[in-house]
C-alpha positions in Angstrom: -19.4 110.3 -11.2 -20.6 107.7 -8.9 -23.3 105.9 -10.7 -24.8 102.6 -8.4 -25.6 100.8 -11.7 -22.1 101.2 -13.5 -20.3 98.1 -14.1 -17.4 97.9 -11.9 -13.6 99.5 -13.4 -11.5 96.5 -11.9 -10.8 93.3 -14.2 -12.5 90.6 -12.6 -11.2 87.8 -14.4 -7.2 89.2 -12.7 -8.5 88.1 -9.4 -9.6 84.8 -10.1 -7.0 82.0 -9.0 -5.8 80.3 -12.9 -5.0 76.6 -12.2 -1.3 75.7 -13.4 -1.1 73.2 -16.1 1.7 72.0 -18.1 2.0 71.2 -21.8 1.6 67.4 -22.4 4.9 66.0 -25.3 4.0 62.9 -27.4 6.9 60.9 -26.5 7.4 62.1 -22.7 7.6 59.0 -20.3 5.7 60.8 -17.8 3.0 63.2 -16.4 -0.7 63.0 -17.9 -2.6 63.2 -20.7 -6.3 63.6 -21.1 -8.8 61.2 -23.8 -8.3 64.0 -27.2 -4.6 63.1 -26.5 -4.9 59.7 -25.8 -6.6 58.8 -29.3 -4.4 61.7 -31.1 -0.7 59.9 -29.7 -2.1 56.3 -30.0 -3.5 56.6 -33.6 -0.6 58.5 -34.6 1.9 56.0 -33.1 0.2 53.1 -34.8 -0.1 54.3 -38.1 3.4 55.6 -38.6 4.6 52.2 -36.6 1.8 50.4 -39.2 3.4 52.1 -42.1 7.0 51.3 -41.1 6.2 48.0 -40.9 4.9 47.9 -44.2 7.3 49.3 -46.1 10.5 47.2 -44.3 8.4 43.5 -45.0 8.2 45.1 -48.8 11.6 45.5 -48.7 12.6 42.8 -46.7 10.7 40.3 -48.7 13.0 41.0 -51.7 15.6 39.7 -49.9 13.9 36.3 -49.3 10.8 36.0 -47.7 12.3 34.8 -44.1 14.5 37.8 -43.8 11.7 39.8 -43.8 9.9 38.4 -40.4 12.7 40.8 -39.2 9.8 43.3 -39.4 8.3 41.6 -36.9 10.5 44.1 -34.5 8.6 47.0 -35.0 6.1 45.3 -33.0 8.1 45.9 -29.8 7.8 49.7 -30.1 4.4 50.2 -30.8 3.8 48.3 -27.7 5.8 50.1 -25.5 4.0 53.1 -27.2 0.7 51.6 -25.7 1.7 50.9 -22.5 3.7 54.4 -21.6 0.7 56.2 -23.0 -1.8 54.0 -21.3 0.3 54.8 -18.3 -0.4 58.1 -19.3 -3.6 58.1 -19.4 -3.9 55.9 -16.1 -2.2 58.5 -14.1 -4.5 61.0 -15.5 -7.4 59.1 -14.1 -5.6 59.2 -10.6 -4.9 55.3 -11.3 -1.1 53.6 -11.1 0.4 53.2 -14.8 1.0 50.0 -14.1 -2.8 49.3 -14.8 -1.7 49.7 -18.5 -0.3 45.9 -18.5 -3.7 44.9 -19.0 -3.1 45.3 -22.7 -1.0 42.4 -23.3 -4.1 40.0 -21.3 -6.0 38.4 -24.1 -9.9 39.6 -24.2 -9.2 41.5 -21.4 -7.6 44.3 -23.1 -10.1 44.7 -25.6 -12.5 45.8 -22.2 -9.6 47.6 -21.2 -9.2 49.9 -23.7 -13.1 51.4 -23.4 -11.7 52.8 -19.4 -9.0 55.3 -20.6 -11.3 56.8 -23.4 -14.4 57.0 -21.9 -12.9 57.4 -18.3 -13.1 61.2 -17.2 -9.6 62.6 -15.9 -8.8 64.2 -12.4 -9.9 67.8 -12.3 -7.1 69.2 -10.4 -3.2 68.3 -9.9 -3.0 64.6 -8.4 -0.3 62.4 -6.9 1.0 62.4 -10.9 1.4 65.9 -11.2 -0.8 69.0 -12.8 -3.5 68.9 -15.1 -2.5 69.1 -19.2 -3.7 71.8 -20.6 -7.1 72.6 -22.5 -7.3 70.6 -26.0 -6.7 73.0 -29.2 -9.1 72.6 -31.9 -6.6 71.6 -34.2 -6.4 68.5 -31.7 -10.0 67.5 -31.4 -10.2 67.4 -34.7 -7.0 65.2 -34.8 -8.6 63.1 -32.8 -11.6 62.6 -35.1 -9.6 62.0 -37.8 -6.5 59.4 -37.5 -8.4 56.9 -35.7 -10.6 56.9 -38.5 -8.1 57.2 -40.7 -6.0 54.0 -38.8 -9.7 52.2 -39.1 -9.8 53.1 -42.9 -6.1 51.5 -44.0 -6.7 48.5 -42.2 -7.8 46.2 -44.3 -5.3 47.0 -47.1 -2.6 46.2 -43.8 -4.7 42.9 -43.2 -4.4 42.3 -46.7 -1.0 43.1 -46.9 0.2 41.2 -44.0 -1.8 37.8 -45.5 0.2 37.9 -48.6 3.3 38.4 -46.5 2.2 35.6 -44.9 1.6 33.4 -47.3 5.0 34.1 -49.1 6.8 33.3 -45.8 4.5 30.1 -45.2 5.5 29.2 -48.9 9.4 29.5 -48.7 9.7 28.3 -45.2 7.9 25.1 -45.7 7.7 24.9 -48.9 3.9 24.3 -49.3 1.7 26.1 -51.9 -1.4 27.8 -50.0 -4.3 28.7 -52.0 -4.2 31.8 -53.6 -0.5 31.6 -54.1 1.3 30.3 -57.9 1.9 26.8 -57.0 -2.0 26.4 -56.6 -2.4 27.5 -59.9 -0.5 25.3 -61.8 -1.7 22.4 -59.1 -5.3 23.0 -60.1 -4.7 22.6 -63.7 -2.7 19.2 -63.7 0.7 21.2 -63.9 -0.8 22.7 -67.4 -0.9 26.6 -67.7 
C-alpha cells in the first residue's frame, strides 16, 4: 500500500545527532555543573559542614570552652567546597575557575554569588569539557528545598554560635557578658 498521507515507517528521532554529556559527581574537582546543581552541592555541603560544626563546639566546649575554637577548622572545608564548585560552575559558564576567588573579597562576594545562579551555562561542550546532563526531578526539587532548609536552621546556628561565643569570651578573658551567669548575680549586688 502506498498511501501519500501515511506517516513515515523510519524512527525519526534515530537519525537525529544526541549530544554527549557526562554525569556531573558532588565532590569531583573538575568538569561542569549547571545552576539546579550548583544550589543542590552548595546547600548540601554547608549544612552537613554547618551541622558538623555544631555538634564538635557542643562537644568541644565540654572540654573547656577554648578547646572548642578547634571547630573553627571545619571552616577550611566548606570553603574549599565553595570555591571548587564555584569553579564548577565558572567553567560551566565558559569562564576560568579561578573567577571563584571572588568569594573570599568582602562585599564583593555577596554580588558574586547572584552570576553563577542566575548566569545561563554554555549550550554545547566548551574548552572545560561536555555539557552535564539534564536535571532529574528529584534534583529540582532538591534544589528548592535545602537552600530553604539551610535559610530555615540559621538562626538556631546564629544562636548557637553567640552562646559559644560568649562562653569562650567568658573563659578566655574572664569577663561576664550580658546574658551569661556572672551578669546575673552582678545585677543583683552578688544576691541570688
Amino acid at each position: 500500500m502506498n498511501n501519500p498521507y501515511a506517516a513515515p515507517a523510519t524512527n525519526m528521532l534515530a537519525a537525529m545527532p544526541v549530544e554527549p554529556t557526562y554525569v556531573p559527581r558532588m565532590l569531583a574537582t573538575t568538569g561542569r555543573i549547571g545552576r539546579v546543581r550548583y544550589l543542590v552541592y552548595l546547600s548540601l555541603s554547608t549544612g552537613v559542614l554547618m551541622a558538623a560544626t555544631a555538634l564538635m563546639v557542643e562537644g568541644l566546649t565540654k572540654i573547656g570552652p577554648l578547646a572548642s575554637m578547634l571547630a573553627l577548622v571545619m571552616a577550611i572545608p566548606l570553603l574549599a567546597v565553595i570555591l571548587v564548585t564555584t569553579g564548577r560552575r565558572m567553567n560551566d559558564m565558559g569562564h576560568s575557575g579561578w573567577w571563584g576567588l571572588l568569594h573570599l573579597v568582602p562585599l564583593v562576594n555577596v554580588l558574586f554569588w547572584v552570576r553563577p545562579v542566575l548566569g545561563p551555562g554554555d549550550g554545547g561542550a566548551n574548552q572545560y569539557g561536555l555539557p552535564p546532563v539534564p536535571n532529574t526531578w528529584l534534583l529540582v526539587i532538591a534544589a528548592w528545598v535545602f537552600p530553604v532548609a539551610v535559610f530555615l536552621t540559621l538562626p538556631t546556628y546564629l544562636k548557637f554560635q553567640q552562646r559559644w561565643i560568649r562562653s569562650v569570651v567568658t573563659a578566655y578573658y574572664h569577663i561576664p557578658l550580658p546574658g551569661t551567669q556572672g551578669d546575673a548575680a552582678d545585677a543583683t549586688g552578688g544576691k541570688r
